[in-house]
C-alpha positions as CSV (number, residue, x, y, z in Angstrom):
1,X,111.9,121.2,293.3
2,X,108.8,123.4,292.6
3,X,107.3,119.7,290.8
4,X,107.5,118.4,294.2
5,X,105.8,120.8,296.0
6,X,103.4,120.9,293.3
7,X,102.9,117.2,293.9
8,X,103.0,117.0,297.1
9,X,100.2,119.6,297.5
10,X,97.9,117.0,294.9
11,X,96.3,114.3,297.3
12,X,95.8,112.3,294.0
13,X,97.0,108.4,294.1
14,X,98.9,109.7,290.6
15,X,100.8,112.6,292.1
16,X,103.1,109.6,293.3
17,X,104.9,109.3,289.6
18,X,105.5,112.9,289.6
19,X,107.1,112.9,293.0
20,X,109.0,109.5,292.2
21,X,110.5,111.1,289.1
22,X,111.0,114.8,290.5
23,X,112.9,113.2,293.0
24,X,115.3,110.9,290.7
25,X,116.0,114.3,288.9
26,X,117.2,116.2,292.1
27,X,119.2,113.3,292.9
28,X,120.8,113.2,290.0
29,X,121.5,116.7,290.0
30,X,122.6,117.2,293.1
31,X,125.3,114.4,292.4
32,X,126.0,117.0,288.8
33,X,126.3,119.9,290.7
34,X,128.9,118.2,293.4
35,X,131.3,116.8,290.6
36,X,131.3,120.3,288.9
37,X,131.9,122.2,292.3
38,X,135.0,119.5,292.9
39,X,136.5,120.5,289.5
40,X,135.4,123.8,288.7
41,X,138.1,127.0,288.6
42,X,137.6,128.9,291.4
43,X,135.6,131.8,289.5
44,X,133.0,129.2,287.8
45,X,132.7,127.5,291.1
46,X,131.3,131.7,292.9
47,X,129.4,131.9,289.5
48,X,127.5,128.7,290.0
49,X,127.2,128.5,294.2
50,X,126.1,132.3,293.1
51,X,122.9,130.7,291.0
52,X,122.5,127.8,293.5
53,X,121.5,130.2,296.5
54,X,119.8,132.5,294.0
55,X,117.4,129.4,292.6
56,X,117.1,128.1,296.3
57,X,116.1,131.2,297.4
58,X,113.7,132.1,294.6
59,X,112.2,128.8,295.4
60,X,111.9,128.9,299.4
61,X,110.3,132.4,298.4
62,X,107.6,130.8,296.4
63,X,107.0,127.9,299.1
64,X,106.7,130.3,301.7
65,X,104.4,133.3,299.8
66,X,101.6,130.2,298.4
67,X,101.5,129.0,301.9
68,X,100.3,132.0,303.9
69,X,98.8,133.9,300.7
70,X,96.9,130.9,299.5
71,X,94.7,127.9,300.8
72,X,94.1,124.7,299.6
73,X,93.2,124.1,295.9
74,X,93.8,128.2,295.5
75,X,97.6,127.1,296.5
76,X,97.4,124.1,294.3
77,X,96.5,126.2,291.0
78,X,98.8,128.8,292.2
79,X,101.8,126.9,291.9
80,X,100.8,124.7,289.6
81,X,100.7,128.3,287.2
82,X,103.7,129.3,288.3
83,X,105.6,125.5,287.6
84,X,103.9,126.1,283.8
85,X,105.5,129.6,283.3
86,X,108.8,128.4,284.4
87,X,108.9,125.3,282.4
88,X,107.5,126.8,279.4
89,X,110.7,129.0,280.0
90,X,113.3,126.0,279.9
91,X,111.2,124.6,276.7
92,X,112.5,128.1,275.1
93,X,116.2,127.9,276.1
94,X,117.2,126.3,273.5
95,X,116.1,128.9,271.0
96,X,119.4,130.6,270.5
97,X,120.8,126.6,269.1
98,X,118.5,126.5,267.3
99,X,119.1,130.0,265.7
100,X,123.1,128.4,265.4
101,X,122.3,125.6,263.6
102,X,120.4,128.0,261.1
103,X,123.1,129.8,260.6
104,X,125.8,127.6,260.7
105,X,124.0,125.1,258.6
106,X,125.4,122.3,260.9
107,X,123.9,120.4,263.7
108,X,127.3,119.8,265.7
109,X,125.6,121.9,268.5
110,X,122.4,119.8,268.4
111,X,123.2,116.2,269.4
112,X,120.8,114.0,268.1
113,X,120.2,111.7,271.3
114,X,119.6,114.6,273.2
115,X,116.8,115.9,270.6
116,X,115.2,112.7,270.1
117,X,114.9,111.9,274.1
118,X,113.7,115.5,274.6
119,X,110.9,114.9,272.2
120,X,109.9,111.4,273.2
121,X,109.7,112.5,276.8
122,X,107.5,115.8,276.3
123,X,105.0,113.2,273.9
124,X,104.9,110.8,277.2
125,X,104.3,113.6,279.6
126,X,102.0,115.2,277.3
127,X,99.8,111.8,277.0
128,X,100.3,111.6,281.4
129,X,98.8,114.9,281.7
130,X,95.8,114.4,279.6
131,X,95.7,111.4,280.9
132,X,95.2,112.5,283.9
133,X,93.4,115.8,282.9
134,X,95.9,117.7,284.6
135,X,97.0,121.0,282.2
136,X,99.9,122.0,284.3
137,X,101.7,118.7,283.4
138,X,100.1,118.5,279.9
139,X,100.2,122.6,278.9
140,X,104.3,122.8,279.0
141,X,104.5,119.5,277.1
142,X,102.5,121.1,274.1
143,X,105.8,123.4,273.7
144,X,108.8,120.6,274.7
145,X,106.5,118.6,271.8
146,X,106.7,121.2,268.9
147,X,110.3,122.0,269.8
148,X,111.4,118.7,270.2
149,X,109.8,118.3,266.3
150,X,111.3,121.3,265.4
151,X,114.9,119.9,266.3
152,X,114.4,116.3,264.6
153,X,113.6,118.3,261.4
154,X,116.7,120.1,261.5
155,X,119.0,117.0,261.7
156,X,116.7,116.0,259.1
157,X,117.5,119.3,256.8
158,X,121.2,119.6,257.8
159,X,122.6,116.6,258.9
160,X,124.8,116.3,255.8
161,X,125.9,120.0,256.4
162,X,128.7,121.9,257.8
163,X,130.5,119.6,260.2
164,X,132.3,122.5,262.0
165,X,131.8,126.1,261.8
166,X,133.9,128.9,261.7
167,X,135.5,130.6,264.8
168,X,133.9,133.6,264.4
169,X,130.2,131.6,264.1
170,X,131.3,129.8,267.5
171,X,132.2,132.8,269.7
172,X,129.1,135.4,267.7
173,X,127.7,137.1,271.2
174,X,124.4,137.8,269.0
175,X,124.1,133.7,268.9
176,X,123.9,133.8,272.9
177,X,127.5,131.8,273.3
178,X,125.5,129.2,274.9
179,X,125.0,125.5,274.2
180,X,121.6,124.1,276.5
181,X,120.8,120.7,277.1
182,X,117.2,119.6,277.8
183,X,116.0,117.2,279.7
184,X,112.0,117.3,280.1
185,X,110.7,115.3,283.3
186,X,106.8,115.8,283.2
187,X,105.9,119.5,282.9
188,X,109.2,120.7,285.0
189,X,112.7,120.4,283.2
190,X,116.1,119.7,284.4
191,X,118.2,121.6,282.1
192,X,121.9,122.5,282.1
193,X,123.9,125.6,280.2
194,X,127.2,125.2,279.1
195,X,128.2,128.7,278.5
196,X,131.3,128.6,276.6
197,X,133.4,132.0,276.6
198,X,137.5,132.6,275.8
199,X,137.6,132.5,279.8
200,X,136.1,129.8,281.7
201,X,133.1,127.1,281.4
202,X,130.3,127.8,283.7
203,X,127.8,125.2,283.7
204,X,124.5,126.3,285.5
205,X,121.9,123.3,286.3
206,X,118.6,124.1,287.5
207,X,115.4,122.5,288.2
208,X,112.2,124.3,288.0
């Protein structure tokens, strides 16, 4: 949502892409987010309406503090900054897979598809944003680029490794008990956590 404001601030004839796409995205997540609120347990269901209020009212916060505090391309470089920090956060989430499939030797927690897409969308974003000369779409790229690398090389190292790993690897609390899932969609992410505990799934999507 914060990638359509940011557009929609940008009088440019190219901020159209980034609202077309934003939009798909919250579309399709807002289809996600019913189907898991229709099937959910009861306690995942508070844990994730929980998050959806808290990321809705994080972002109404934002809308509502650049419009008074800021004017015009001030507002536009303000968000625009604070779009980067928060992507550059959901290019990081998958750290603690990463650190798994180290340690486990295995890449069962690293699908390949989801790697490979990750990467070749962060390249095609990262080419939009020079294209365009715009570093708040190119600058979070950089980082979905280098991690999205980082990712293929580690099928590459251990894709004839361990094909399952040990209980005690799976439910390690210093491993984060958290598989993430990445989509990049221009500098802004739509990414989704599995957290998988002895209790319940709770599956929190966000868009930032």
């Amino acid at each position: 949502m914060l990638w359509l404001y940011y557009a929609s601030l940008k009088s440019e004839p190219s901020a159209f892409l980034l609202l077309t796409v934003n939009s798909v995205g919250c579309a399709i997540e807002t289809i996600y987010i019913a189907l898991y609120l229709a099937y959910a347990p009861k306690q995942a269901k508070m844990m994730t309406l929980t998050l959806l209020l808290l990321n809705f009212g994080g972002y109404c916060s934002i809308l509502l503090l650049s419009h008074f505090l800021a004017k015009g391309s001030v507002r536009v470089q303000l968000v625009g900054w604070i779009c980067v920090a928060l992507s550059v956060a959901v290019f990081a989430a998958p750290l603690s897979v990463i650190r798994m499939v180290i340690r486990t030797k295995s890449v069962e927690f690293l699908p390949f598809s989801l790697s490979f897409f990750l990467m070749l969308s962060a390249v095609t974003w990262l080419l939009y944003g020079l294209f365009l000369k715009d570093l708040y779409v190119a600058g979070p790229n950089v980082l979905g680029v280098i991690f999205g690398v980082l990712q293929m090389a580690l099928h590459a190292i251990y894709r004839k490794g361990n094909t399952v790993a040990t209980e005690e690897e799976k439910n390690d609390t210093s491993v984060g008990k958290l598989s993430s899932d990445i989509q990049s969609c221009n500098g802004n992410a739509f990414f989704i956590f599995i957290e998988a505990s002895d209790k319940e799934p709770v599956a929190i999507l966000s868009e930032v």
